[in-house]
C-alpha positions as CSV (number, residue, x, y, z in Angstrom):
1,X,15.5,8.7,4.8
2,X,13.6,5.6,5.9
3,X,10.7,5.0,7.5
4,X,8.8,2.2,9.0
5,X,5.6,0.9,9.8
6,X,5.1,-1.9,11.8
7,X,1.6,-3.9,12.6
8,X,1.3,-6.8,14.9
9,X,-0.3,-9.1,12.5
10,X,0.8,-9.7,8.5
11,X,-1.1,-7.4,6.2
12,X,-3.6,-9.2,3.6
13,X,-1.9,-8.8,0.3
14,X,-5.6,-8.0,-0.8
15,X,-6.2,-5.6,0.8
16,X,-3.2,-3.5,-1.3
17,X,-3.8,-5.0,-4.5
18,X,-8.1,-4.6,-4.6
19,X,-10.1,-1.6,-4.5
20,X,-13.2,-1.2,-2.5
21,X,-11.4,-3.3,0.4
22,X,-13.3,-2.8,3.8
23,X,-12.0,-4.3,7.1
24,X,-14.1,-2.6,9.1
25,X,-14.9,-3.9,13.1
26,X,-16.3,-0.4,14.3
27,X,-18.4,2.5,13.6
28,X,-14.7,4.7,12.8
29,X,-14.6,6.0,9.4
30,X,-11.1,6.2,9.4
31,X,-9.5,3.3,7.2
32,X,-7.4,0.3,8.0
33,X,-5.0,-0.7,4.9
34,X,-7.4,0.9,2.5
35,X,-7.4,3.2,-0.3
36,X,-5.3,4.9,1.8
37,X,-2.7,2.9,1.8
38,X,-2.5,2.5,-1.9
39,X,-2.7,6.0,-2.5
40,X,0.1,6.7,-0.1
41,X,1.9,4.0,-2.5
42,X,1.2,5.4,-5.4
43,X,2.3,8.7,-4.5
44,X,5.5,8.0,-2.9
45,X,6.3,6.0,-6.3
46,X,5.2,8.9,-8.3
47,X,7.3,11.1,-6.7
48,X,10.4,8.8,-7.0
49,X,11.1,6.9,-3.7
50,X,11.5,3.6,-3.0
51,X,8.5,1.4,-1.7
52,X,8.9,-2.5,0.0
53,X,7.1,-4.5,2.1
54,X,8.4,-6.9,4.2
55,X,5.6,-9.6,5.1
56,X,6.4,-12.7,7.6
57,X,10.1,-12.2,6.1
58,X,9.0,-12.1,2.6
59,X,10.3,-8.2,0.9
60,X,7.6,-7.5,-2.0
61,X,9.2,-4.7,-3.8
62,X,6.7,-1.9,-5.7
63,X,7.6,-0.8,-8.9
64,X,6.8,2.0,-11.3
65,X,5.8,0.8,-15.1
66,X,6.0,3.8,-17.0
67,X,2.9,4.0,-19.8
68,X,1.9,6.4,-22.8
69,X,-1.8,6.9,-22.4
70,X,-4.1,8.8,-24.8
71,X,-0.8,10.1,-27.2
């Protein structure tokens, strides 16, 4: 299955790759491409699926690096 989101304006690329990212213009506590969006990213690649972005034409593929930590 596929899905799509579409926005009218280009995401910031920043606004994926920082943490702490707030783009804020009212007093509405719910987010706008924030941790959010990375978490939903994260999880969908945890869980195995296949994440791209397609920005003003440009496909930025996400990847999994798999990595031993603490043994």
């Amino acid at each position: 299955m596929t899905v799509y989101f579409c926005n009218a304006e280009p995401i910031d690329l920043n606004a994926i790759a920082l943490m702490g990212v707030s783009v804020k213009t009212g007093a509405s506590p719910i987010g706008y491409f924030g941790t959010g969006l990375k978490f939903s990213i994260a999880t969908l690649l945890r869980t195995g699926h296949e994440v791209t972005l397609i920005r003003n034409g440009e496909t930025i593929p996400f990847t999994v690096n798999h990595e031993v930590i603490r043994g």
